[in-house]
Every structure is written in C-alpha cells, then in structure tokens.
C-alpha positions in Angstrom: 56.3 151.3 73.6 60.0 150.2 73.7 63.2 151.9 75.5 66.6 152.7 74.3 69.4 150.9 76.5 73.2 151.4 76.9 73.6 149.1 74.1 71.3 150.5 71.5 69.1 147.4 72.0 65.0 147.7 72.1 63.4 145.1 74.9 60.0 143.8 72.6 57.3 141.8 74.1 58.0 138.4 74.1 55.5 136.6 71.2 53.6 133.3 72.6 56.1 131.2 70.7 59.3 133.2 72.9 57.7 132.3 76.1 56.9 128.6 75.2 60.1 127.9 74.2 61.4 129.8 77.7 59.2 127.3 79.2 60.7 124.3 77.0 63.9 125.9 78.0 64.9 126.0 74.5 65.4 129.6 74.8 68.7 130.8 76.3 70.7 133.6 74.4 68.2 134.3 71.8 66.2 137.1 73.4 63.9 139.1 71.6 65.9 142.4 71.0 66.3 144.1 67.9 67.8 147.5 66.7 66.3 150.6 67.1 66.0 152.3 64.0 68.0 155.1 63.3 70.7 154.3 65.9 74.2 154.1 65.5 75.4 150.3 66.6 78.1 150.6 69.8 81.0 148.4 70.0 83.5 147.9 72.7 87.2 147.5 71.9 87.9 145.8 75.6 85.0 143.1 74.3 85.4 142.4 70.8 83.0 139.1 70.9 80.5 141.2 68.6 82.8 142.3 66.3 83.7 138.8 65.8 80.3 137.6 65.6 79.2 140.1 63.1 81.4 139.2 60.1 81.2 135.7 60.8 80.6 132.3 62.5 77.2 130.2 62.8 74.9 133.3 62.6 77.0 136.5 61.3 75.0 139.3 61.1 76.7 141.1 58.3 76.0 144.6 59.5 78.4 147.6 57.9 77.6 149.7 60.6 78.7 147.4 62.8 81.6 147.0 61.0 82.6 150.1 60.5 82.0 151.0 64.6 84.7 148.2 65.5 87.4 149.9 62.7 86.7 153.3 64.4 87.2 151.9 67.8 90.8 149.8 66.6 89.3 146.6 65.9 90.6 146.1 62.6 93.7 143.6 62.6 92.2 142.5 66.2 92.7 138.7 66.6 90.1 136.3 68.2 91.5 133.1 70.2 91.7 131.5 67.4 94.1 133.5 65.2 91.1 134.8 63.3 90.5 138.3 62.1 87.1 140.1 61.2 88.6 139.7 57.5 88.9 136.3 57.5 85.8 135.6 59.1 84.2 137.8 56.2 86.1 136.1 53.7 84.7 132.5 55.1 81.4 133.5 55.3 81.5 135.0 51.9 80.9 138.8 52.9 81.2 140.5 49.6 81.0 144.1 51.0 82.5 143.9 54.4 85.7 142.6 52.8 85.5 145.9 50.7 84.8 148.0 53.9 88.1 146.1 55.4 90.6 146.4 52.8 89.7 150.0 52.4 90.3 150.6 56.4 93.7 148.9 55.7 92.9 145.2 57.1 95.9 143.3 57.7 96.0 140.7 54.7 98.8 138.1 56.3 97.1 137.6 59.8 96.6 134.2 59.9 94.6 131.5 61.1 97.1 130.0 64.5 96.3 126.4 63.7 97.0 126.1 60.5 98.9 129.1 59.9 96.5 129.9 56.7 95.3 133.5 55.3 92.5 135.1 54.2 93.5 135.0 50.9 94.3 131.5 51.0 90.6 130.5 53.0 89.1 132.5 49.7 91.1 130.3 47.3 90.3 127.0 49.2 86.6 127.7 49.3 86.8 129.0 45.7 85.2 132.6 46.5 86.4 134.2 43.1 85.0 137.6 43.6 87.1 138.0 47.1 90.2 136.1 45.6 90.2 139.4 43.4 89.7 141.8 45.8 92.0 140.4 48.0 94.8 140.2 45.1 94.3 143.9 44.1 93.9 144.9 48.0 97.8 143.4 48.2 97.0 140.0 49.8 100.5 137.6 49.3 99.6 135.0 47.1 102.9 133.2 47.9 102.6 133.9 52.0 102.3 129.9 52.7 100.2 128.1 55.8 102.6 125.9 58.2 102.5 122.8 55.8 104.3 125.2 53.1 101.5 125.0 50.6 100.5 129.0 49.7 97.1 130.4 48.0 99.3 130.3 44.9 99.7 126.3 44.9 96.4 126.2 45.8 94.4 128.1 43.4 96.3 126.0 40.3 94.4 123.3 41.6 90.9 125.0 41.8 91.4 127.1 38.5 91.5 130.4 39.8 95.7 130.8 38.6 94.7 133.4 36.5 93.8 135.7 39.4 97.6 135.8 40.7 99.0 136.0 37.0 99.9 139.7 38.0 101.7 139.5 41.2 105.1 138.3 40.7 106.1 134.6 41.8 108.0 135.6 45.6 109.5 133.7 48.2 107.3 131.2 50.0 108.0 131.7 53.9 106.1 129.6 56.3 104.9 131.4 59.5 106.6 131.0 63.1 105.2 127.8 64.8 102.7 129.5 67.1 100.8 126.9 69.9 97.2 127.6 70.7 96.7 125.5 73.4 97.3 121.7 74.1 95.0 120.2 71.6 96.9 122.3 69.0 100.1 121.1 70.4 99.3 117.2 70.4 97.4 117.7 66.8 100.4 119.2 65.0 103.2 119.2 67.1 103.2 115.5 69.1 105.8 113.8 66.7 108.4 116.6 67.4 108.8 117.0 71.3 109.1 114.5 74.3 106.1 114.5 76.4 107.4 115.0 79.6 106.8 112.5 82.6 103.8 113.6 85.4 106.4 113.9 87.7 108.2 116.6 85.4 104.7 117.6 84.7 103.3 118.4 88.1 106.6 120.6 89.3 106.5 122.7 86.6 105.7 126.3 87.7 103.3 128.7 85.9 105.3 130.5 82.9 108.2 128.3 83.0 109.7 127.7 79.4 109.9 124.1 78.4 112.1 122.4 75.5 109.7 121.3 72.9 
C-alpha cells in the first residue's frame, strides 16, 4: 500500500537494486516515486524548476498534464536563468505536442535564449526539426527576429533547406536584441573585446548595484 502526498507523489518500496545503489552511493535524486494514477500533476508558479524540467533538458519528462498545470498557474512565457522558455526547451528536445499545447496557450515566440540572443524558431531551424519550423511559422514565430550576431532563422534555414517553410511570411526588418549580460562568464565570452576590465583596486570598492561603464 502506497500514500498520496502534497505533491501527488506515491513513496514505493525501494527494489534490491535502489538500496544497493544507496549503499554505492550512486543514488542521490533519483528516488523511487512515481505518479499516482488518476491524479492531476501540481505545479508551483514561485518554483518553476519542474516546469522547466518537464519540457526539456537531460531527462524531460514530456508530460501534457504537467504542461498544461504550469500554463494555468502563469508559467507560460516564464524564463529560466538562462533566458530559456518551456517553448524553447520543447522545441530543443523535439516535443512535437507540447509545442502544440504552447502556441495554442499563446507562448511568447521571440523570448530568447540570453546568451546568444537566439529563438525558438531559430533553435528549430538550426537543429533542422521541420515539423516545429512549421508550427512555429503558422503559430507567428519571426523568421527575420535575428540572435546577437545578426544572423536570423531566415539566413539560417537557406542553408539547411528548409527556405520553403518562410516563403509565406514577408522578408521584415532584421533587429538584433538588446545586449543582455547573464553573468560574468557571459560577459568575458562575448563581451571582453568591448569594455576595459577595471583594475582590483576599482574592483574591490565597487558597491553592490553600482552601474559600471562597459
């Protein structure tokens, strides 16, 4: 016999191979838990890491109800750290029917990645996902919204054959999104030939939310 938790989650007896690779200490996050059937998934709009992790990254789960728990909460256009959006992470893990499910909620198609400054659409046309370059097109993605470099999903997909796909949205202007810094690896990556490092003397006085000339 299992219980229901908070968090919808049922506790299972931990199989011989569980315990021996607790005692290998091989076994950290993945506990045995699994859904109860016939539960509604919660999600928590102050914690978003499980939205996040559900349309994408090293192990999505690719759960619609999920999914559709984070839109009714207000997770739709939410942003991780890194810029990325529960569409984008859906179009880079090549979630067919959760990128439906978004663009019907009204997913924000010109969040972009902060690094790079890319798009969903454009991470469907560089990882040549056809099927979601055409959803994306007829859900109103930009096809001339460009990354920070100035190259769009338009230049792009003339190079990987999938031109046709854009044939119907009229050639606009190619803007490049504001600069935006993610943190200090980001700055010294893309930014280190612009701005004067300043010395550690400069450095150390600095005060917490002073603005700096880059």
């Amino acid at each position: 016999m299992c219980r229901v938790s908070q968090t919808r989650l049922c506790w299972r007896r931990p199989t011989e191979k569980h315990r021996a690779s607790i005692r290998n200490g091989l076994l950290r996050l993945r506990l045995p838990w699994k859904r109860v059937k016939g539960n509604k998934p919660t999600m928590n709009k102050s914690s978003p890491q499980k939205w996040f992790e559900n349309a994408g990254g090293w192990s999505p789960r690719h759960d619609l109800e999920e999914l559709r728990a984070g839109i009714a909460v207000g997770l739709l256009n939410q942003q991780d750290e890194y810029g990325m959006t529960a569409l984008s992470l859906a179009v880079f893990t090549a979630w067919k029917e959760g990128v439906e499910e978004l663009l019907r909620a009204g997913a924000g198609t010109e969040l972009r990645y902060f690094r790079t400054g890319e798009t969903a659409l454009y991470v469907a046309v560089l990882n040549k996902k056809e099927s979601i370059v055409d959803l994306l097109i007829k859900g109103g993605a930009n096809p001339d919204a460009a990354n920070h470099w100035g190259i769009t999903p338009r230049i792009w997909a003339s190079r990987s054959d999938l031109s046709s796909l854009m044939e119907a949205v009229p050639v606009g202007e190619v803007r490049r999104p504001e600069p935006l810094i993610q943190n200090a690896e980001h700055l010294a990556e893309h930014h280190h030939t612009s701005f004067k490092i300043p010395k550690r003397s400069e450095r150390e006085n600095l005060k917490v939310g002073q603005a700096v000339d880059l």
